[in-house]
Structures are given as C-alpha cells and as structure tokens.
DRENDO-1510 file (C-alpha; in Angstrom, 1 decimal, always signed):
<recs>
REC; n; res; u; v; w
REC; 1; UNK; +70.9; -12.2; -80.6 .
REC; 2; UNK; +74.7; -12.2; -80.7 .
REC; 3; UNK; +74.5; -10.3; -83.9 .
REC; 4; UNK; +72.4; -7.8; -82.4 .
REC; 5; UNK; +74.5; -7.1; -79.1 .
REC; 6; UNK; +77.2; -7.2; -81.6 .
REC; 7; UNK; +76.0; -4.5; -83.9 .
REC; 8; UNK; +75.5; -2.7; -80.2 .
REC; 9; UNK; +79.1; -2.7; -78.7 .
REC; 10; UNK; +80.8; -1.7; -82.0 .
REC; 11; UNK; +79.5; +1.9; -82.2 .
REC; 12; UNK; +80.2; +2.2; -78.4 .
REC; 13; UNK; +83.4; +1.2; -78.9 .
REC; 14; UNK; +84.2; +4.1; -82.1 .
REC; 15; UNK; +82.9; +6.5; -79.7 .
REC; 16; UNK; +85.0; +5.7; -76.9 .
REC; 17; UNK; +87.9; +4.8; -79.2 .
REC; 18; UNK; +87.3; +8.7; -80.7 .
REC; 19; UNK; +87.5; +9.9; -77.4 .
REC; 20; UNK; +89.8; +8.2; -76.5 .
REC; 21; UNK; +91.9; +9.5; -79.3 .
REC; 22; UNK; +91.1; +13.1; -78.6 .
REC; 23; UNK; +92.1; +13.3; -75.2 .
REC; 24; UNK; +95.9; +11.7; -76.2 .
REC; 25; UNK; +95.5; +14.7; -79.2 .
REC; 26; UNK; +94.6; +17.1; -76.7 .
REC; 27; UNK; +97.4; +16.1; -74.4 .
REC; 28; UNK; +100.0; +16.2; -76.9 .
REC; 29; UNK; +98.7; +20.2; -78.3 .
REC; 30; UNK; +100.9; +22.4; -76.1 .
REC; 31; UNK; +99.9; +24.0; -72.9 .
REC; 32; UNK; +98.6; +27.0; -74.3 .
REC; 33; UNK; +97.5; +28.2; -70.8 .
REC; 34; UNK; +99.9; +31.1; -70.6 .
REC; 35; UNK; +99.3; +32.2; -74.3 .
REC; 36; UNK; +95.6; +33.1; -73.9 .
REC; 37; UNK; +95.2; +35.7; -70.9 .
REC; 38; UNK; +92.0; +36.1; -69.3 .
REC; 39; UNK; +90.6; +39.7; -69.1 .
REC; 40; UNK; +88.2; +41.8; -66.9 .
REC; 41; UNK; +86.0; +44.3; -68.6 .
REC; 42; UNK; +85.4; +47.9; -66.9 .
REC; 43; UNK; +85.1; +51.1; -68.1 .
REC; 44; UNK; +87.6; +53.3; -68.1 .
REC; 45; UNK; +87.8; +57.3; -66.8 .
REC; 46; UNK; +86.6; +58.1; -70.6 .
REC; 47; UNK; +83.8; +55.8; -70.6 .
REC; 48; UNK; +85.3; +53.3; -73.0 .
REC; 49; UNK; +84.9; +49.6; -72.2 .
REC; 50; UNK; +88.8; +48.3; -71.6 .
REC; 51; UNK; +89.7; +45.0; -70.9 .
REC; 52; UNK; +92.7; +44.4; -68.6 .
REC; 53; UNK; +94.6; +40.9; -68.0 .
REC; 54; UNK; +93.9; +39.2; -64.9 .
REC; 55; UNK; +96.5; +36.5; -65.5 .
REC; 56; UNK; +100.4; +38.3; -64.6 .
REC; 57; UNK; +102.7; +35.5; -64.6 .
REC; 58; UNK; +102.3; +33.9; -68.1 .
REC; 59; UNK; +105.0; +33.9; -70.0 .
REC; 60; UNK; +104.5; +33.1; -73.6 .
REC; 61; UNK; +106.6; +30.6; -74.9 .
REC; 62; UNK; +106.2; +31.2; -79.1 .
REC; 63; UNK; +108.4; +28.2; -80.1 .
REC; 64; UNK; +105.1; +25.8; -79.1 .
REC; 65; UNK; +102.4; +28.7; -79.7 .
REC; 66; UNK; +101.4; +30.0; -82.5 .
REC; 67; UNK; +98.7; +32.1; -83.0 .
REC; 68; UNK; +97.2; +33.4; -86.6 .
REC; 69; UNK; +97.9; +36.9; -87.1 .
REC; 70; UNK; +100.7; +38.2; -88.9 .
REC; 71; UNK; +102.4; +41.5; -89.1 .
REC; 72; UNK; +104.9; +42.9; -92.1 .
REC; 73; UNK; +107.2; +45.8; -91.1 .
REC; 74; UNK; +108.7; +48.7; -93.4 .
REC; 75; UNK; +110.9; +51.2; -92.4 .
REC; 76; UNK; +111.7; +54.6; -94.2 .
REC; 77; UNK; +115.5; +53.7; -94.4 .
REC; 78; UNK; +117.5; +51.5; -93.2 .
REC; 79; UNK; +118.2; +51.8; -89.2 .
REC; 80; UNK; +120.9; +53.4; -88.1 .
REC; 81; UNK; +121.5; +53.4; -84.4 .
REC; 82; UNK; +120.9; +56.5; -82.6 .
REC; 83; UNK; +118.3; +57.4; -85.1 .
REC; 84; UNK; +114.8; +58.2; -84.9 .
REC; 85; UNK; +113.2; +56.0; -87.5 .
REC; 86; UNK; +109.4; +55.9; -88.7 .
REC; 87; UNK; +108.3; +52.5; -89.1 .
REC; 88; UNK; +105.2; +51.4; -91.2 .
REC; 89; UNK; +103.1; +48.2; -89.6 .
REC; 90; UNK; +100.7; +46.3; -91.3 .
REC; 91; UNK; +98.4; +43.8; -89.0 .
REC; 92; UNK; +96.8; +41.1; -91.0 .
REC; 93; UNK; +94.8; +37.5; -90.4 .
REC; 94; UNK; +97.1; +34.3; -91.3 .
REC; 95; UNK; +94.9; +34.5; -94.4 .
REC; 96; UNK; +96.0; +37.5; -95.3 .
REC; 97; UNK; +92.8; +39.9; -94.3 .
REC; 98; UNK; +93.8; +42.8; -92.7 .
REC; 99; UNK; +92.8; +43.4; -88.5 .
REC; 100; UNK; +91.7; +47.0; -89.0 .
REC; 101; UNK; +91.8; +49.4; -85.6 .
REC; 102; UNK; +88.4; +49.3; -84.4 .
REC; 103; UNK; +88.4; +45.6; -84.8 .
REC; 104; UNK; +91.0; +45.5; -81.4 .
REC; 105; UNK; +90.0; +45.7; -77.7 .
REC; 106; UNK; +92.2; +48.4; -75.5 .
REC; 107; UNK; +94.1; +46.7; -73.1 .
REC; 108; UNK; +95.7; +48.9; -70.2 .
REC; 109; UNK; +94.6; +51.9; -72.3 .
REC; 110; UNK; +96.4; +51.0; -75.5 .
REC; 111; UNK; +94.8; +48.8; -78.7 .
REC; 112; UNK; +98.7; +47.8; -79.7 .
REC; 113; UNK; +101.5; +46.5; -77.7 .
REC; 114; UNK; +104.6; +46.5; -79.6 .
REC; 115; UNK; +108.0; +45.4; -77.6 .
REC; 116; UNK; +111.3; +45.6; -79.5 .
REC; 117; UNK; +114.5; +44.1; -77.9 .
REC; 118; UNK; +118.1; +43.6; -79.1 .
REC; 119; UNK; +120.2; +40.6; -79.5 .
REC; 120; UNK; +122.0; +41.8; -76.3 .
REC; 121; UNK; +118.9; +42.1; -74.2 .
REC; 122; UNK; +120.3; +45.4; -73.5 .
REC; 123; UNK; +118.1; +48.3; -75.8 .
REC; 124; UNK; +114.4; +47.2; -74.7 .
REC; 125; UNK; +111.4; +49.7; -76.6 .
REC; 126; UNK; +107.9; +49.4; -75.7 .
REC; 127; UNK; +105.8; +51.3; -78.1 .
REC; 128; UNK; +102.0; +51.8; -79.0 .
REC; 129; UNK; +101.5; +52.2; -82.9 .
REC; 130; UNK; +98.8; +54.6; -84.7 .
REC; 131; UNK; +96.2; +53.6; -87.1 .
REC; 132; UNK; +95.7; +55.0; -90.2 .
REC; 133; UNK; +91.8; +54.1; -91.6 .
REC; 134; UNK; +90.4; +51.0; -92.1 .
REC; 135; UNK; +93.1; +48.7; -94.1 .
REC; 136; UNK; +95.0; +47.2; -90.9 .
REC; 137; UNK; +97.8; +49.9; -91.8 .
REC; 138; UNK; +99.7; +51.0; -88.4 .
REC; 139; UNK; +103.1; +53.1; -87.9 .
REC; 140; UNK; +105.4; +53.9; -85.0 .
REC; 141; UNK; +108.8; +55.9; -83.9 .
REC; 142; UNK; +111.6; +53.9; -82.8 .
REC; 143; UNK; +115.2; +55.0; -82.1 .
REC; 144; UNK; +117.4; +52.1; -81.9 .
REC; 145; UNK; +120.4; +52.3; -79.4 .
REC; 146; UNK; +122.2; +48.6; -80.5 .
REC; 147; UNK; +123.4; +47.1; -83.5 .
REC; 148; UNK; +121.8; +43.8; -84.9 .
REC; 149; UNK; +118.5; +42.2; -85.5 .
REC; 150; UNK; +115.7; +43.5; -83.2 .
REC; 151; UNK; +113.1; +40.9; -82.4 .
REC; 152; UNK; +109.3; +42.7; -82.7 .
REC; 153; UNK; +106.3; +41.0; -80.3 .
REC; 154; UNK; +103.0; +42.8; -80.9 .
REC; 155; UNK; +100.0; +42.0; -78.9 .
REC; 156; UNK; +96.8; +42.9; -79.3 .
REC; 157; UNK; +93.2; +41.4; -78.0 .
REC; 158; UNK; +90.9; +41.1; -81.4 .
REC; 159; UNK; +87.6; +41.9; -80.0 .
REC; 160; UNK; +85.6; +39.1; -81.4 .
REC; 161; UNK; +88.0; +36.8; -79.3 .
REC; 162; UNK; +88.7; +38.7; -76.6 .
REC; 163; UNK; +91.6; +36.4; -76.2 .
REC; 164; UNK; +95.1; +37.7; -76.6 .
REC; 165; UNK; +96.9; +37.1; -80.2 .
REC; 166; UNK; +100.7; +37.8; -80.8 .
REC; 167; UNK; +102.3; +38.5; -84.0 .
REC; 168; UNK; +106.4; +38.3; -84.2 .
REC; 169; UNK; +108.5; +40.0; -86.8 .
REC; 170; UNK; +112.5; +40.7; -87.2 .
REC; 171; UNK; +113.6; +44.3; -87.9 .
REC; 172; UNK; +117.6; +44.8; -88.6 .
REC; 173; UNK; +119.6; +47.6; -87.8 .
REC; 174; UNK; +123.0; +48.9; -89.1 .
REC; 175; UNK; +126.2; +47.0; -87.4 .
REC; 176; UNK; +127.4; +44.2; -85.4 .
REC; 177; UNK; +125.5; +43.1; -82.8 .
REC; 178; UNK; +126.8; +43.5; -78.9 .
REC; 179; UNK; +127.3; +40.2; -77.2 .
REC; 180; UNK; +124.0; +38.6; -74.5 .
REC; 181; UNK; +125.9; +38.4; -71.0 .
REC; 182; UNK; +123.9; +37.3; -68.1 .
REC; 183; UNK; +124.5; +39.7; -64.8 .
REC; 184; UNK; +122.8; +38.5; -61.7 .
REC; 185; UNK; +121.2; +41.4; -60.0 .
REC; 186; UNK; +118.7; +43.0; -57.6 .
REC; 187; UNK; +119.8; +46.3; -58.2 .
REC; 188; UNK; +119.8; +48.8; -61.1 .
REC; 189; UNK; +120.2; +52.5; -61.5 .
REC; 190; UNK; +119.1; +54.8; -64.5 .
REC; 191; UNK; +118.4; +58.3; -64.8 .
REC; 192; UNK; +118.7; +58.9; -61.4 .
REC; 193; UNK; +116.1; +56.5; -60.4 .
REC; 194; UNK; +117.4; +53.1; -58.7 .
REC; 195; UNK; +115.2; +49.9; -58.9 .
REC; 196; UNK; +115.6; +47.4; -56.8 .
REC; 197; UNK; +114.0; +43.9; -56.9 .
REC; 198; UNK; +113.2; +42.3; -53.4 .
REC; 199; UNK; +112.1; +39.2; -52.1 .
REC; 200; UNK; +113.4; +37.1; -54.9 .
REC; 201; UNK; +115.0; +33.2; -53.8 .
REC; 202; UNK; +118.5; +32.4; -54.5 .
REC; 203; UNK; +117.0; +29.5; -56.7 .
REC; 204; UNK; +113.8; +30.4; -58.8 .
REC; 205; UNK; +112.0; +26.9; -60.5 .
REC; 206; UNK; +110.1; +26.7; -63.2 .
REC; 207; UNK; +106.5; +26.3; -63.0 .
REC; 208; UNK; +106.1; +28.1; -59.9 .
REC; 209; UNK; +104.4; +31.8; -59.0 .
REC; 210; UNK; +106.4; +34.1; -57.8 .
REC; 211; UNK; +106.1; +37.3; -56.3 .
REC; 212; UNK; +108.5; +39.6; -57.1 .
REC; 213; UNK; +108.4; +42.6; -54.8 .
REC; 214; UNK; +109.7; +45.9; -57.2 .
REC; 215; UNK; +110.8; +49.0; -54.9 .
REC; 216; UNK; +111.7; +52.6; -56.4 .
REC; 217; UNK; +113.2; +55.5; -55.3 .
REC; 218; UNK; +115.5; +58.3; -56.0 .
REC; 219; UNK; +119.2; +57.4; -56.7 .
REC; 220; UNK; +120.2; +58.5; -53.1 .
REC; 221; UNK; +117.1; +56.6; -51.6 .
REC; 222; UNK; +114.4; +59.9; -51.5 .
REC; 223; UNK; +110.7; +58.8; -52.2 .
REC; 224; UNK; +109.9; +59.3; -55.8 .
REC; 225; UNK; +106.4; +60.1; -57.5 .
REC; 226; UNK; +105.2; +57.5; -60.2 .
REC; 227; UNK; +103.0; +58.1; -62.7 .
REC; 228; UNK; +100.7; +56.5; -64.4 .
REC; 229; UNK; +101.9; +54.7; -67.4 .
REC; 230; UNK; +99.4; +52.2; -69.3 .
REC; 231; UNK; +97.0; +52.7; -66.4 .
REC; 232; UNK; +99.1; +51.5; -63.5 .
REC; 233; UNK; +102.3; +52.8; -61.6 .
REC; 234; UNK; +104.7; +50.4; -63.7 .
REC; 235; UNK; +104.8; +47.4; -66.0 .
REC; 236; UNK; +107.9; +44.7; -66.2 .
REC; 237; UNK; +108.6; +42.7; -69.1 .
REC; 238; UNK; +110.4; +39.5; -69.1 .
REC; 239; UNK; +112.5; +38.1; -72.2 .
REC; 240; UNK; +114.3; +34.8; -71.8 .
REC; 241; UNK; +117.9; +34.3; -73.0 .
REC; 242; UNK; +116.7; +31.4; -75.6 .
REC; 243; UNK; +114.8; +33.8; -77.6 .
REC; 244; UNK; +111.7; +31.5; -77.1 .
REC; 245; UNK; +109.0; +34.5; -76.1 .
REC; 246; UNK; +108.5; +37.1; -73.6 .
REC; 247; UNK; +106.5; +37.5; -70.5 .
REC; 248; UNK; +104.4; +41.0; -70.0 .
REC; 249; UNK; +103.9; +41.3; -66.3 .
REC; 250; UNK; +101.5; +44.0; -64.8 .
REC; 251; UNK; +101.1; +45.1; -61.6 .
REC; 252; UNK; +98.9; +43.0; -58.8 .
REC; 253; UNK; +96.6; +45.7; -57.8 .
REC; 254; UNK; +96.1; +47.5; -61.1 .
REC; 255; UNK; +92.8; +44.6; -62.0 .
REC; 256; UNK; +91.5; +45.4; -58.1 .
REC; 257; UNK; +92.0; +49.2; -58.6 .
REC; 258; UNK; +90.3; +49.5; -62.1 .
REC; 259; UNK; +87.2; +47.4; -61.3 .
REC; 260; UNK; +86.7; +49.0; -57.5 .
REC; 261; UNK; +87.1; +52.2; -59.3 .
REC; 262; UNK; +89.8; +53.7; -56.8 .
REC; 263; UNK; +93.3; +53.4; -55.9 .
REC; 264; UNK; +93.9; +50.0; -52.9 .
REC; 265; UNK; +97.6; +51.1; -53.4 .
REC; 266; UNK; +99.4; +53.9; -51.0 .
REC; 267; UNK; +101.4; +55.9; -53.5 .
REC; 268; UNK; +105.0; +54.6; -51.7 .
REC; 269; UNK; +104.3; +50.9; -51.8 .
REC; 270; UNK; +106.2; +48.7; -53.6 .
REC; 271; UNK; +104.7; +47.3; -56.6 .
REC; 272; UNK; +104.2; +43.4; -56.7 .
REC; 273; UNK; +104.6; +41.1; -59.9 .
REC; 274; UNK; +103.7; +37.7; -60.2 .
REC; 275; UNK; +106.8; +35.4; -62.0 .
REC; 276; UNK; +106.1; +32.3; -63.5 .
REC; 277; UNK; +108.2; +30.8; -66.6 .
REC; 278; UNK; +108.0; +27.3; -67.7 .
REC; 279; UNK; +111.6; +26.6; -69.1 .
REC; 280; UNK; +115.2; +26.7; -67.1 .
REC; 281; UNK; +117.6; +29.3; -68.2 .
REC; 282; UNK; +118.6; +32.9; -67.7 .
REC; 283; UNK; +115.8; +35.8; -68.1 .
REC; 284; UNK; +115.8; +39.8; -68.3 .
REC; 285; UNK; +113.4; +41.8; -66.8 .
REC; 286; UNK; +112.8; +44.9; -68.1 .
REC; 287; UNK; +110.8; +47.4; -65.2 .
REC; 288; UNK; +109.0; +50.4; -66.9 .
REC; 289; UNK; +107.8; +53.5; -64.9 .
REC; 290; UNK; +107.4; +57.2; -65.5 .
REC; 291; UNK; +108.8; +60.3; -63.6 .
REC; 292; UNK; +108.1; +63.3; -64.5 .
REC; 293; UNK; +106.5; +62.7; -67.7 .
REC; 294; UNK; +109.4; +60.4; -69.2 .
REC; 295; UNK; +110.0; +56.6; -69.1 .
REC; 296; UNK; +112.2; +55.0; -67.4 .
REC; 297; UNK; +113.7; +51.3; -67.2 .
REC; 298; UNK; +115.3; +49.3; -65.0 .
REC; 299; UNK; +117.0; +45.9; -65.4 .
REC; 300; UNK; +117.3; +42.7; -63.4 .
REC; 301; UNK; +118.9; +38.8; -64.7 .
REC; 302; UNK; +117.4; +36.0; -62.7 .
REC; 303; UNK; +118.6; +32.0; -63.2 .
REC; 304; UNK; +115.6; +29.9; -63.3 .
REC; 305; UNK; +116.5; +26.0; -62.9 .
</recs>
C-alpha cells in the first residue's frame, strides 16, 4: 500500500516541481510587455485592412528584448553629411529567410518604420523604405545632418504574428561625432512652428503613465493647420540617453478616430501622448508633424528618476 501511494505522490510531485520551475523561468524572462504592442484592425479610406497600436507608452528597451529578425544595410557611398544618400535594406528571419513586402501588416499607413538618430540625439529621420519584388530587398533616402555612427530601429508587424518585431542596425557617417548634452525643456521652435510640451511634473518616475499634453502653433502663437502624417495629426518618438531602445508614441485619439470612422478631435486641440519608460535617466523626444506638406520636428529633454 505504501508502495502504491508512493508510486502516486512522485509524479505529482515532477509535475508540480515542473511548474514550479517554469514559473521562476518565466519570472526571470524579461518583461517583454512593452516590446509586443497590441493592435486594432480597421480598414482604412482605401479599403485595406491596417492595424494600428493601441498600446502608446511602451518604450522598448532592446538591451533585454530581442526579437528575430535581422536587417543588413548598404549604402551607395560612404555618407557624407549634408548629402542625400540611397540606402539599400535587406529584411531577413534570424535564420536568414528573407521577410518579403506582402508578408508585413501596414501600421499607421506604412508596412516599414525606419528611425535613424545620431550620437548627439540631435539629427532624428523617420523614413518609410520601398520594396523591390519578393526577396525581402528594401531601399530608402536619407540625408544625414551629423557626423558619427547613426543607430537604425526598423519596425514592422509580420502578418502571421501580428505582433510587432524590431530589427537594429548601425550606419556610419563621415566625421567626428558632436557631443549628447541634455537640455531640460518645454519649449522648442523650428521652421517657424514652436512646440511646446504641457502638463509635464517637475519629477517624472519610472513605471508610470504619463500624459504629456503637446500644443502647436505658429512661432508668434497664430493657430496652425496640421496635416495628416502616418494617419494622425503628429507622432513623437522617444530615445533614451543610454542607447538602450526607443519609444514610438502615437497620438491618444488616432485608435478612437480610425475605428469610429471620423475625427473625435477639434482641429486646434492639443494632441495627448501617453509616457511611460521603465529605466531612470535623461530622454529625447522627438515630435513629428506636417505643415504645409513638409515635416517638421520638435524637441523636448525630460529627467526620469
């Protein structure tokens, strides 16, 4: 009988003991919560199905994700800055297969994300590469404005996953880099637009959800018409000072406005970002809009303790 009770508990107990076990494994895997966005599917004004991300804040902290897809770079030449440079991108599984075009979802009306930022922080490029055929071969303009060693993020949402995958790459350009300086600021002019960045704390912690409040207007405080850009009035992008990842932001009521089918937004409301970063240290935001059929950024440095 003893045998028999014994012969019981001892597969109960490897059971338990395995789940045991993969609960401490899955506890120690890292919190991959902001790396995989969740999207809403609606069709957009050319009857495509789109997928837009319904989670704002993440930001994407690549020295504890990593996802498998890789992407190779090749220039024409080597960059010069203040050049206009064609760059050849090839989008490939970890194993080496190649993620052709029509194997992507569109997200916020592109299939590609590509960000480029400088070792300063200070010459930020968001671009959307072509495809050429089936073989995962993709190219792009880019004019570099810095010196240094551009760090590449490319996103894209494979559409068997519908989760979102990002591939990093390094792409050098001609000189000596400029210095990274941290600026603390709530105000920023450019191109005769001035961005200003309201309703932000004096102390920001990590962890938390912010909303970050982004006004625009002409330079001497005149309403100003935005247009759309990505499907929504303006996007803001996030890049910590560590180089540890990035954060892609979009705007609060661009999910509600794209499912409802019609604008909830008055054309001269502020637009509202959700923040939320899970490491201390300074950040740039980038703010992107479009006036008058050309792009425009603004810039903001927030602490985060």
């Amino acid at each position: 009988m003893a045998e028999k009770n014994k012969a019981r508990i001892i597969p109960v107990l490897l059971i338990t003991g395995c789940f045991v076990a993969a609960f401490f494994v899955l506890r120690a895997l890292p919190d991959a919560e902001c790396g995989f966005l969740h999207y809403v599917e609606i069709v957009n004004e050319d009857g495509e199905i789109e997928l837009c991300a319904t989670n704002h804040a993440g930001f994407i902290d690549l020295s504890r994700l990593k996802y498998p897809i890789n992407i190779e770079l090749a220039p024409e030449a080597e960059l010069q800055p203040g050049t206009l440079h064609n760059i050849e991108l090839d989008l490939e599984t970890e194993g080496g297969m190649p993620i052709a075009a029509h194997e992507l979802a569109i997200t916020h009306t592109k299939k590609m994300h590509v960000m480029l930022v400088d070792p300063s922080l200070e010459d930020y490029h968001h671009v959307h590469p072509a495809s050429e055929g089936f073989d995962g071969h993709f190219h792009f303009s880019f004019k570099p404005e810095r010196s240094g060693t551009y760090r590449v993020f490319t996103e894209i949402v494979p559409n068997r996953s519908r989760r979102q995958a990002i591939a990093t790459a390094m792409i050098s350009v001609e000189g000596e880099p400029d210095q990274l300086k941290f600026t603390s600021n709530r105000a920023y002019t450019n191109s005769g637009v001035q961005f200003r960045l309201l309703s932000v704390p004096d102390k920001i912690q990590t962890g938390r959800d912010y909303l970050l409040r982004l006004n625009v207007t002409a330079a001497n405080g005149d309403p100003i018409k935005l247009e759309e850009i990505m499907g929504a009035k303006g996007h803001m992008v996030a890049f910590d000072f560590a180089g540890k990842g990035f954060a892609h932001m979009h705007p609060m009521d661009s999910i509600v406005e794209a499912v409802a089918g019609f604008r909830t937004q008055d054309e001269e409301e502020d637009l509202e970002f959700l923040f939320n970063v899970p490491n201390p240290g300074d950040y740039r935001l980038f703010a992107q809009i479009q006036v008058e059929g050309q792009a425009v950024f603004g810039r903001f440095d927030l602490r985060v303790e």
